[in-house]
N, C-alpha and C positions, 0 to 999 in steps of 0.2 A: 504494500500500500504506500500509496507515495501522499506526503501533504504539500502545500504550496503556500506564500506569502507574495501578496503581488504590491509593488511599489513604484511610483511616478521617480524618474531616476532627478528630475531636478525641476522646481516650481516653471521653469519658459519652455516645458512641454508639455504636450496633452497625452493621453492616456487612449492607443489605440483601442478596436470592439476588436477579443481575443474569446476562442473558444475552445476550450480543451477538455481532450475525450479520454480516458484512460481503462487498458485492458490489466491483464494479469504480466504481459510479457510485455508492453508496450505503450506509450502515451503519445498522442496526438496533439499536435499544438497548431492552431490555425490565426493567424495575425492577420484583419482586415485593413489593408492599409490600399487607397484607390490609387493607382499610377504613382506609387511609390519609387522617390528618387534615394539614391546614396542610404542603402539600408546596412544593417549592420546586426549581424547576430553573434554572439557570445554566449556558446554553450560551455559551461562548467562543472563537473562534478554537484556541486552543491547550489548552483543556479544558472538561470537563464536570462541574457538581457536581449532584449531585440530594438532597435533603433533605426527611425528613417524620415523623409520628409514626403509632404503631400498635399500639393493645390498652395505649396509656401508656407505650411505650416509643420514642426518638427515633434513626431511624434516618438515617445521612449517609456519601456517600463522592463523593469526586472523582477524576476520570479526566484524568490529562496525555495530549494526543493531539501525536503529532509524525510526521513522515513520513519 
């Protein structure tokens, strides 16, 4: 079982619509971000950050994953 903690990585971003689906062997993470420029993911053992821009505005948030 996985748990998660989700945080806006600094006040001059918004917080993308993020949907995540988790199996016994596997977890899905789906970030809606539209015509998304200069993205940027950062997977970690113990989290996830994903970061990008869209329509001129910068969106970012990170996920603490702990078990």
């Amino acid at each position: 079982m996985c748990f998660f903690i989700i945080g806006i990585v600094d006040n001059m971003s918004k917080h993308p619509n993020v949907k995540w689906a988790q199996r016994k062997d596997r977890v899905f993470v789906e970030v809606q971000l539209r015509d998304g420029k200069n993205e940027r993911v950062e997977l970690k053992e113990t989290s996830l950050g994903v970061e990008g821009n869209s329509d001129g505005i910068h969106y970012a948030f990170n996920v603490e994953l702990f078990a």
